[in-house]
C-alpha positions as CSV (number, residue, x, y, z in Angstrom):
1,X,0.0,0.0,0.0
2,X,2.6,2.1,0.4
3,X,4.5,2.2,-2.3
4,X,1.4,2.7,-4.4
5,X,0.4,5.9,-2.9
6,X,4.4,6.2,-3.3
7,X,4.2,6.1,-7.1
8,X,0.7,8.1,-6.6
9,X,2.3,10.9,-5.1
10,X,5.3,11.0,-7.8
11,X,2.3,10.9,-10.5
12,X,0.7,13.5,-8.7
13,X,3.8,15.9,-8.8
14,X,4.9,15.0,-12.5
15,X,1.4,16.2,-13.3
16,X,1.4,19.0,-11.5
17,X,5.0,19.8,-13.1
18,X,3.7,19.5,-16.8
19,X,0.8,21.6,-15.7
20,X,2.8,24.2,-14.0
21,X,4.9,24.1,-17.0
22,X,2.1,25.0,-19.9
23,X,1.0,27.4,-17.1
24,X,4.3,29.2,-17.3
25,X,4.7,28.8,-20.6
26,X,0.9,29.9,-21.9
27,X,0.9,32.7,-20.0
28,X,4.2,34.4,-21.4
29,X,2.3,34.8,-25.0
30,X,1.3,37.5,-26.2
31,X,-2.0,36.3,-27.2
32,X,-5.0,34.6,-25.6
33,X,-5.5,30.8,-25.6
34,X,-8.7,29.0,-24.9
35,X,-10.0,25.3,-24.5
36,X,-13.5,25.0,-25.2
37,X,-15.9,22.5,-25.4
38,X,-18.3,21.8,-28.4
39,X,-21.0,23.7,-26.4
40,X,-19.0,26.7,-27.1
41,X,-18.3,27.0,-23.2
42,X,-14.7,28.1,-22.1
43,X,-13.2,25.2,-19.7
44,X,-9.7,27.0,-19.4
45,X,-7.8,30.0,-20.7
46,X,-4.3,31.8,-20.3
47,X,-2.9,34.6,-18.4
48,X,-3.7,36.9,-21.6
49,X,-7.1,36.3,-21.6
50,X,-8.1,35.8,-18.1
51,X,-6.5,39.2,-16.9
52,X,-8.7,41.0,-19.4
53,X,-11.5,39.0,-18.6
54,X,-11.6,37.6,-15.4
55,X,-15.1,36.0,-15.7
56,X,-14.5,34.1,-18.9
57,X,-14.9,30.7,-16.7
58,X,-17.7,28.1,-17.6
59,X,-19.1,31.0,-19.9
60,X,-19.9,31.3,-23.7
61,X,-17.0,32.7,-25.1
62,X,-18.7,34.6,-27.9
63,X,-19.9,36.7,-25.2
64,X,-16.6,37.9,-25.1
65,X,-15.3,38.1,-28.1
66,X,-18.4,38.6,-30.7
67,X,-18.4,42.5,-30.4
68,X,-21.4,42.2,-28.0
69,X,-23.4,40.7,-30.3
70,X,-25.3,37.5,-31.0
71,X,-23.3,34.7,-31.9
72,X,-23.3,33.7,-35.4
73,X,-23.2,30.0,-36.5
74,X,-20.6,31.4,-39.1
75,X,-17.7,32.3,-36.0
76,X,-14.4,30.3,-36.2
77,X,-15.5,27.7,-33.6
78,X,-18.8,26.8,-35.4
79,X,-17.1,26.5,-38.4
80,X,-14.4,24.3,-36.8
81,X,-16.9,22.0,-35.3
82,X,-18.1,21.4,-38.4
83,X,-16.0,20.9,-40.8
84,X,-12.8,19.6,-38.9
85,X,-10.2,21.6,-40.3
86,X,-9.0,25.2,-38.5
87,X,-10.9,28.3,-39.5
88,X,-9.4,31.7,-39.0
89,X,-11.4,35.4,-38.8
90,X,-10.3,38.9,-38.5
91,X,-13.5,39.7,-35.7
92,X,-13.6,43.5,-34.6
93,X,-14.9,45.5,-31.8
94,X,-15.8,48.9,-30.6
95,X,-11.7,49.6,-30.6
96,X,-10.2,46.9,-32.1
97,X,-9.5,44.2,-34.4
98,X,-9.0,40.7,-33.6
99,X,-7.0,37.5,-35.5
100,X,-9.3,34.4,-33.4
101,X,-8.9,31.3,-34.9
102,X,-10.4,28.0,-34.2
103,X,-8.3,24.5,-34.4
104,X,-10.8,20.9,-33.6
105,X,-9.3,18.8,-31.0
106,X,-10.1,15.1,-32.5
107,X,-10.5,12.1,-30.3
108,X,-9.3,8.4,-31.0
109,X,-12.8,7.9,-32.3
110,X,-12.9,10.8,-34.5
111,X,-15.1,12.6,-32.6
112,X,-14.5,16.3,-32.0
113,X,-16.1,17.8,-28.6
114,X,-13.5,20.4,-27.7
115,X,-11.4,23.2,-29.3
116,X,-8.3,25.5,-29.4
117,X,-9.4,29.0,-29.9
118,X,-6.7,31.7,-30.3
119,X,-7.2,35.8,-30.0
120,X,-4.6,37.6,-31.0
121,X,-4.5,41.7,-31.3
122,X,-3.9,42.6,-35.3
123,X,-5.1,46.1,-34.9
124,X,-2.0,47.6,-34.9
125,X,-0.4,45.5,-37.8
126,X,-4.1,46.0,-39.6
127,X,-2.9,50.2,-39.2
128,X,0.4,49.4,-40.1
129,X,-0.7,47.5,-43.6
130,X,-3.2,50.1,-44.4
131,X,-0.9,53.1,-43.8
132,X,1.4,51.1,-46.1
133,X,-1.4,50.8,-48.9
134,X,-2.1,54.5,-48.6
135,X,1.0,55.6,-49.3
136,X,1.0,57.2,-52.8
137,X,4.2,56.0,-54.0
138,X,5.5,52.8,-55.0
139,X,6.5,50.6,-51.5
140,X,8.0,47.6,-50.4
141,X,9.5,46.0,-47.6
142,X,11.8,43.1,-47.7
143,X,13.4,41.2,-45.0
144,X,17.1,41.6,-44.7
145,X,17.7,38.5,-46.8
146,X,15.7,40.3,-49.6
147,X,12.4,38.0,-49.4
148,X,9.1,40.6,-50.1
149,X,6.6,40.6,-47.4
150,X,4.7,43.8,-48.5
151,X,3.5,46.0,-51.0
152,X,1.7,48.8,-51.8
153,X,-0.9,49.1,-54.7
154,X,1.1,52.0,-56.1
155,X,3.9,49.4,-56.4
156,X,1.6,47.0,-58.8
157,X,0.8,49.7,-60.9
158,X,4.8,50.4,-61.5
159,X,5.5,46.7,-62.3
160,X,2.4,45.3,-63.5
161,X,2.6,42.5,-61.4
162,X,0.1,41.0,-59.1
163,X,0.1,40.7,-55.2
164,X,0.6,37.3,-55.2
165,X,3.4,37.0,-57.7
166,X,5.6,39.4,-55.3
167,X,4.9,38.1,-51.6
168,X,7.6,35.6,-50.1
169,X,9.4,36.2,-53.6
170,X,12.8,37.0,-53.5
171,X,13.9,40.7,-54.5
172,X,15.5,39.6,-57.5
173,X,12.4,39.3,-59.5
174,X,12.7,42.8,-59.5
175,X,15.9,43.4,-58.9
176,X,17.6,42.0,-62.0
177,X,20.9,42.4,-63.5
178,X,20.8,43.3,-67.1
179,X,21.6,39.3,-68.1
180,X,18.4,39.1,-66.6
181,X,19.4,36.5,-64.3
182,X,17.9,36.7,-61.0
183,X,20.1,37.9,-57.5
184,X,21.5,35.4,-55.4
185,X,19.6,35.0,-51.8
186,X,20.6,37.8,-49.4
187,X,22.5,39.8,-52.3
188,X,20.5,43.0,-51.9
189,X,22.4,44.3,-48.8
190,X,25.4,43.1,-50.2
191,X,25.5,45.1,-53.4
192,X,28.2,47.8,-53.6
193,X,25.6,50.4,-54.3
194,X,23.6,49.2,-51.1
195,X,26.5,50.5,-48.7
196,X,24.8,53.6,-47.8
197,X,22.3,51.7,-46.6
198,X,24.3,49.1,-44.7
199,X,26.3,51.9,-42.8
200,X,23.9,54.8,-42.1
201,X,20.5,52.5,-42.6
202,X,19.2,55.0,-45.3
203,X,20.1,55.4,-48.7
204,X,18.2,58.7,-50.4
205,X,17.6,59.2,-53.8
206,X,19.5,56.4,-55.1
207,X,18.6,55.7,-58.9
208,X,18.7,52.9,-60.5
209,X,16.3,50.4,-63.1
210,X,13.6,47.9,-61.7
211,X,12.2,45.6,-64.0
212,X,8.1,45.3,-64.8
213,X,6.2,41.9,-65.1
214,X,7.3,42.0,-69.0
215,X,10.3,42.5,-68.2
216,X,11.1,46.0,-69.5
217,X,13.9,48.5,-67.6
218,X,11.7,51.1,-65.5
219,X,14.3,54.0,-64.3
220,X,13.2,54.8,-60.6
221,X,15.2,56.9,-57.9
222,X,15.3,54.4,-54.5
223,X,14.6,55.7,-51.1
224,X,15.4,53.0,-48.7
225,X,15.6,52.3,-44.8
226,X,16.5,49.9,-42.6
227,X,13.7,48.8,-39.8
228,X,16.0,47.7,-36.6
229,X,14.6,46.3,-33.2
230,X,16.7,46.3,-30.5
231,X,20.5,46.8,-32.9
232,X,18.8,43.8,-34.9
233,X,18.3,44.9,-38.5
234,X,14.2,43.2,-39.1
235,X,13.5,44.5,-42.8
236,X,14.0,47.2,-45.4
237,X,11.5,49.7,-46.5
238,X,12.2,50.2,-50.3
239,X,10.0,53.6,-51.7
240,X,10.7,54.2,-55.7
241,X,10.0,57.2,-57.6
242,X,9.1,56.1,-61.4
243,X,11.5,58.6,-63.3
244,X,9.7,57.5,-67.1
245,X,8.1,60.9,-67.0
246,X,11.3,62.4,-66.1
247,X,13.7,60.4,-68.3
248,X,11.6,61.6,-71.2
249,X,11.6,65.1,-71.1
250,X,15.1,65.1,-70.4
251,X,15.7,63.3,-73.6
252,X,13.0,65.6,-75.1
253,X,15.4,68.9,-73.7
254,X,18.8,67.2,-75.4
255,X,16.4,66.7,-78.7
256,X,15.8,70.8,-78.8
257,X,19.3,71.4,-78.0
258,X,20.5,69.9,-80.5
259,X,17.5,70.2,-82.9
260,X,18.8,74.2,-81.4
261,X,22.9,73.6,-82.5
262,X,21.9,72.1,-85.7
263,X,19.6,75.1,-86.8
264,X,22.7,77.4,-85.8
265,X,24.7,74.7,-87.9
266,X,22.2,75.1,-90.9
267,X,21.7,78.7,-90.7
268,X,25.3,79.4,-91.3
269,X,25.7,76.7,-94.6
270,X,22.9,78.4,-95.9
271,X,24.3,81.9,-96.0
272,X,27.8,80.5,-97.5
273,X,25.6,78.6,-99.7
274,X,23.7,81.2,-100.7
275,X,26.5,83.3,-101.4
276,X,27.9,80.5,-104.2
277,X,24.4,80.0,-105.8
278,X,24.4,83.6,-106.2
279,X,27.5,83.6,-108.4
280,X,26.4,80.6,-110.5
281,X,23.0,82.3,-110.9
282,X,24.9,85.2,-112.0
283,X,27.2,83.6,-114.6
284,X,24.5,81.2,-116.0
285,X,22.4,84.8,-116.5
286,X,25.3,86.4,-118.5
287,X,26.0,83.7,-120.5
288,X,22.7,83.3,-122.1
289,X,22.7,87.4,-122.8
290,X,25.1,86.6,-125.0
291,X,25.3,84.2,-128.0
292,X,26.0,80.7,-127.3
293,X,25.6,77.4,-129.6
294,X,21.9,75.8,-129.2
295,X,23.2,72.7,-127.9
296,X,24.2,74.6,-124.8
297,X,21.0,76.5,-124.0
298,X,19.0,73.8,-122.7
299,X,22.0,73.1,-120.0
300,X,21.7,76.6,-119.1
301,X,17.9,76.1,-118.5
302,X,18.5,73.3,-116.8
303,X,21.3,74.8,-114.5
304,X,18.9,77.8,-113.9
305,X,15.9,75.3,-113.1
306,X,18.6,73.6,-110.4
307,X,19.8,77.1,-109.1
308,X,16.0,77.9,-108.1
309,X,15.5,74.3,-106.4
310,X,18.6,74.9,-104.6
311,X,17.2,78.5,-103.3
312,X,14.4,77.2,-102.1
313,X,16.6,74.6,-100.5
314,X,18.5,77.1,-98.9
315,X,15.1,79.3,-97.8
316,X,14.2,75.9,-96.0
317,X,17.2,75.8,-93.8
318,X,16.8,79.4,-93.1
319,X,13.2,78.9,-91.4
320,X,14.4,76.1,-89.4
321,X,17.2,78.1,-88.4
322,X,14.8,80.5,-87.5
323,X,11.9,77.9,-86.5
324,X,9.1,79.2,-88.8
325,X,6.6,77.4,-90.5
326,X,7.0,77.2,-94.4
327,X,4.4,79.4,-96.6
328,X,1.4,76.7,-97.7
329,X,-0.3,77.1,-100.6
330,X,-3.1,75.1,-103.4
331,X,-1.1,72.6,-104.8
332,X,-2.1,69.7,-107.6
333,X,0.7,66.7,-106.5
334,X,0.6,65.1,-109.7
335,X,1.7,68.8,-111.3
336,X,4.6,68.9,-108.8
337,X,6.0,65.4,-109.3
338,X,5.7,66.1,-113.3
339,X,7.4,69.2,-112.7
340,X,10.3,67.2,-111.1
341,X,10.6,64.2,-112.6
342,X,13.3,65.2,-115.1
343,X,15.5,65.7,-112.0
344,X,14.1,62.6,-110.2
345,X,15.4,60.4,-112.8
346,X,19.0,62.2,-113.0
347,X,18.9,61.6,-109.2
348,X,19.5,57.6,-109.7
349,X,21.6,55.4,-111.8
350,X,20.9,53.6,-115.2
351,X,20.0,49.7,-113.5
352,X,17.2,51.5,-111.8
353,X,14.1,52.0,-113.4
354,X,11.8,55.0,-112.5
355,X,7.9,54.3,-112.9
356,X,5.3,57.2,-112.3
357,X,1.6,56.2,-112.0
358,X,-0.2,59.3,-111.2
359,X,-3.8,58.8,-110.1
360,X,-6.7,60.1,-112.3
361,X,-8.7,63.4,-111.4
362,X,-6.5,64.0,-108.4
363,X,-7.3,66.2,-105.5
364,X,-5.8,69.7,-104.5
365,X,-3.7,69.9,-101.4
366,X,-2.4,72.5,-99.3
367,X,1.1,72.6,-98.9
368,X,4.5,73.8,-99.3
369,X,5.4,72.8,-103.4
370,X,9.5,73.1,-102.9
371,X,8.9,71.3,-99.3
372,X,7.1,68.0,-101.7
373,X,9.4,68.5,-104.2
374,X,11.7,67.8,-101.4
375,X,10.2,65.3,-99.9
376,X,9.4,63.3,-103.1
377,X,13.6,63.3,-104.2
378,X,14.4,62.6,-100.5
379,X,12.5,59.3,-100.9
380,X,13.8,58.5,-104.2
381,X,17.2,59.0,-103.3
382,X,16.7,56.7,-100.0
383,X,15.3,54.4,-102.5
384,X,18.2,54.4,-104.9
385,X,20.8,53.3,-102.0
386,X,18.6,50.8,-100.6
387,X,19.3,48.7,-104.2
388,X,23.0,48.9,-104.8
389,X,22.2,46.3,-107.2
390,X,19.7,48.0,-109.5
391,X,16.1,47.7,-109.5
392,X,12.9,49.7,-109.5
393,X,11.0,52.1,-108.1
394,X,7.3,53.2,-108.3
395,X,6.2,57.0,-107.4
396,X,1.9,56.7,-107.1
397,X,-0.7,59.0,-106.4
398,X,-3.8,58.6,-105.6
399,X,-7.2,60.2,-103.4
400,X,-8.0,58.4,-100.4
401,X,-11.2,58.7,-98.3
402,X,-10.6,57.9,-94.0
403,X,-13.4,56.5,-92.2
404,X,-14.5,56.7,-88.4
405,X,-12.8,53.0,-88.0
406,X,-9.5,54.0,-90.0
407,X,-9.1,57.3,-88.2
408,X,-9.1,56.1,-84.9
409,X,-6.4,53.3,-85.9
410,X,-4.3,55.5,-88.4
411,X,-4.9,58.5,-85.5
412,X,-5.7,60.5,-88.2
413,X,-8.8,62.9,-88.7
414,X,-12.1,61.9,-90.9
415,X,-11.6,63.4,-93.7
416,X,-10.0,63.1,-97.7
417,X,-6.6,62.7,-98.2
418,X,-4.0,62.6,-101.0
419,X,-1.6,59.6,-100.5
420,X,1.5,59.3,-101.9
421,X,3.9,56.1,-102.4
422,X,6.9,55.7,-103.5
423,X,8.2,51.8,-103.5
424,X,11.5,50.3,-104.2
425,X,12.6,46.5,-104.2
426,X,15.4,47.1,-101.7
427,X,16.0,45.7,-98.0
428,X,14.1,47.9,-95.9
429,X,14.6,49.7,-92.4
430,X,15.4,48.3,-89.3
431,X,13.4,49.8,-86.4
432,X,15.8,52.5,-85.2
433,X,15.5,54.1,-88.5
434,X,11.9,53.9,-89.1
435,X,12.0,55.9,-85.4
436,X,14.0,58.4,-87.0
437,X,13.0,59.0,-90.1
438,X,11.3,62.1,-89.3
439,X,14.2,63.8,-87.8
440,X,15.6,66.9,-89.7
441,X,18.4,66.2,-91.7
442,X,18.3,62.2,-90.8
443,X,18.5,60.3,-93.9
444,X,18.6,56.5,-94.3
């Protein structure tokens, strides 16, 4: 007899050990633990719980944490009674919000008549996440080995990815190097650029390229910091500023100064210029007041016809010096093309055939004639060197008529249009020139 209530005794304070134990140990967390049974009445709870509610004993415990109202057969528990897997809730009050989640306790039989039922305080990581989603620039934070655990919507927007392609990814989806090959794991402290940020835990104005969801460069200036507890370094708080807008009208500022140099550039050859047509004009004019065999007159003409071209060549360089707009005026296409296609033809070598097709009752336009006349040679001439080899080229005309549909894809207005063509059988542009091609002085 008395060696069982020996080994009695010795159960009796290993129990009591274990329970002092989860005793000690539940009531360090920082959130509220509860056993409940199936009737939804609480049969034990922590420290957390029972200090804010010291009643909470052998009572329902929606009517604690239900917001003071009735309980709903859709609250954690219920649902975890029911269907046998944990259920989780955010459930708010008058002042705050709630995580309580619900985990079955399952017998040998199968039979569930209790539960686990957590409460833990989000409110002021709920505040935290919506300040972050309010902010109205681009935002992320990282944890110091450069996994993402937030972002901001502002952030989607810049690199058209989704939330759930970004969370628990590694920085490197966004931070690529130009192969394109993704950072190693905890690289993003470790760049050289990132020791600002390692040193001094901020790093302002920093800029550098991101990469979107399809993979395109997206210039942004970085403001970073570090988030430390206690000398421990927890995260980094990345904020970008998209510099596209930026970028471009710096781009667009180099253009005009040099669009500014180049009229300077052109304003100058055309005076010189000028200054030699003058003296050709001038002998060409004396030599036909006096006699001269006829073989040699229609040169002169023809010498006198390129003297004016080149005049109005050289009045063309003098308004873009000066950035005015050429004089328009009612012009008939096919008249200006027959006028030049004497020259047009001189312009390109015997293995390439010139064909004119111009279209039948052809409509008036207003515009520059010398500017056309221009524009016509400068597309022939582009023509001739892309067939080294000979070939041909056809210069059409024709009246064209743009519908609602066509407007809105050409980006034109509705209206009638004259639509010139001129077509060779050489190799084509590549796409940097086609984005040039409109440039002043750019030719192909």
């Amino acid at each position: 007899m008395g060696m069982l209530n020996l080994f009695d005794a010795q159960r009796r304070r290993k129990m009591r050990m274990e329970l002092e134990f989860r005793k000690t140990l539940t009531d360090n967390l920082k959130f509220g633990i509860l056993l409940i049974d199936k009737a939804h009445t609480v049969l034990w709870a922590n420290k957390y719980i029972t200090r804010r509610y010291p009643d909470v004993f052998n009572s329902k415990y929606y009517d604690f944490f239900s917001g003071k109202e009735s309980f709903s057969q859709s609250s954690p528990g219920a649902d975890a009674l029911q269907s046998g897997l944990p259920v989780s809730r955010i459930i708010e009050d008058e002042k705050n919000c709630y995580k309580c989640s619900a985990y079955p306790i399952k017998e040998y039989g199968g039979e569930i008549n209790q539960y686990i039922y957590t409460v833990e305080d989000v409110t002021a990581m709920l505040k935290l996440e919506a300040t972050i989603k309010s902010i109205g620039y681009p935002l992320m934070v990282i944890t110091p080995g450069g996994i993402i655990t937030d972002v901001n919507p502002r952030l989607l927007e810049l690199t058209g990815y989704r939330e759930e392609d970004l969370l628990q990814k590694h920085a490197g989806i966004i931070f690529k190097e130009k192969t394109g090959k993704k950072e190693e794991e905890k690289s993003f402290l470790f760049r050289p650029n990132m020791q600002s940020l390692r040193e001094k835990g901020i790093l302002k104005n920093y800029e550098m390229t991101i990469f979107s969801a399809e993979g395109k460069e997206v210039p942004v200036s970085l403001n970073a910091s570090l988030v430390k507890h206690r000398g421990k370094t927890m995260g980094v708080i990345c904020i970008f500023n998209d510099l596209r807008e930026i970028k471009e009208l710096h781009h667009q500022l180099i253009h005009t100064q040099k669009m500014e140099a180049v009229g300077n550039l052109a304003a100058g050859i055309a005076h010189d210029f000028n200054n030699i047509l003058t003296s050709v004009k001038l002998t060409v004019q004396l030599l036909m007041e006096n006699d001269i065999p006829v073989g040699m007159v229609s040169d002169l003409d023809l010498i006198k016809q390129d003297s004016g071209r080149a005049e109005s060549l050289v009045r063309k360089l003098l308004l873009f010096s000066r950035k005015e707009s050429p004089e328009k005026e009612v012009i008939n296409l096919n008249r200006v093309i027959k006028e030049s296609i004497k020259m047009i033809k001189r312009t390109v070598p015997e293995n390439i055939a010139v064909k004119w097709e111009p279209g039948e009752r052809l409509w008036n336009i207003k515009a520059n004639p010398s500017n056309m006349e221009q524009v016509i040679i400068n597309m022939v001439i582009n023509a001739r060197d892309a067939m080294p080899s000979g070939g041909r080229i056809k210069i059409r005309t024709g009246n064209l008529s743009i519908n609602d549909a066509e407007s809105s894809r050409l980006g034109v207005k509705h209206s009638r249009y004259v639509k010139l063509s001129v077509e060779d059988e050489g190799m084509g542009m590549d796409d940097e020139t086609c984005r040039r091609i409109f440039e002043p002085f750019y030719t192909t």
